[in-house]
N, C-alpha and C positions, 0 to 999 in steps of 0.2 A: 652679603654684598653691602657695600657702603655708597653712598652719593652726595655729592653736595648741590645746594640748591642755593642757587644766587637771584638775589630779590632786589629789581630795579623799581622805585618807585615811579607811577606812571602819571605823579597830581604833585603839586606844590607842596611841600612837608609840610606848610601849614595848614594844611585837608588830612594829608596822612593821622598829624599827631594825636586826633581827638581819637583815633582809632587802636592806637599801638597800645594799650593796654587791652584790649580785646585778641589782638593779634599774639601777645605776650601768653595771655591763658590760655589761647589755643595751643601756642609754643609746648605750655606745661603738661598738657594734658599728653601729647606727643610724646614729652620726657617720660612722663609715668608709665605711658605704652613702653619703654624702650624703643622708639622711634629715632630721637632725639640724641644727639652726644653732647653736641653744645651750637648757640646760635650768638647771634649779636649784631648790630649795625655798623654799618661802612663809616671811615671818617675820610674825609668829611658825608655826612649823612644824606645819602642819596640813596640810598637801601641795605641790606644787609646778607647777611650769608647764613647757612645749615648746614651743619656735618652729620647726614643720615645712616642709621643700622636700616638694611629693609631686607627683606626675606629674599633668598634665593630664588623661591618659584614664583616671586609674584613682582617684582621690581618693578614695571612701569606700573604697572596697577597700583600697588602701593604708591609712588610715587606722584601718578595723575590726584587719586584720594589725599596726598595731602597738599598739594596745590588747591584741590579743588573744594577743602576744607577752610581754611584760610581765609579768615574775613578780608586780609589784603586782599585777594584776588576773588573773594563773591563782591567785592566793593569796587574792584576794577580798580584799585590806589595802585598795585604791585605788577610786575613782570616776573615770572618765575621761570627761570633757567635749569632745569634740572637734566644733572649728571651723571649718569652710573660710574661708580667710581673703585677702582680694585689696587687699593695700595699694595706697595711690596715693599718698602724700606718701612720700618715703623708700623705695617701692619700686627706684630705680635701686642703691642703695647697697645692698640687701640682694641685690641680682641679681649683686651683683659676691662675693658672700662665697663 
């Protein structure tokens, strides 16, 4: 199952910024898990977006744990919207990343 997770920031970007490098290694550690496909910030910069791999049998669970990992959101800076997401066009091409 895939999902995306849309991230509203919920504090003045200039509160956020001291944080997004904290935010970023957590990012990575997600990639290494295979969590992760790809992330990135909205322009203009008011939060950002994730395009998640998560497990079939555990989807919200997975998903609560990485909102709930996320120094954006133990920090209260982020709004996290998260998606279960079941593409069909373009699914083969994403199942090979």
């Amino acid at each position: 199952m895939y999902a995306l997770a849309i991230l509203r920031y919920r504090r003045p970007f200039e509160e956020v910024a001291p944080h997004v490098d904290a935010h970023r290694a957590y990012l990575r550690e997600l990639k290494a898990q295979g969590l992760l496909i790809a992330s990135g910030p909205f322009d203009p910069r008011a939060g950002g977006g994730l395009l998640l791999r998560v497990p079939d049998d555990d989807v919200i669970g997975t998903l609560d744990r990485i909102r709930d990992g996320d120094p954006f959101s133990r920090l209260s800076l982020a709004q996290y919207e998260l998606l279960p997401w079941a593409p069909v066009i373009g699914k083969e091409e994403l199942d090979r990343l």
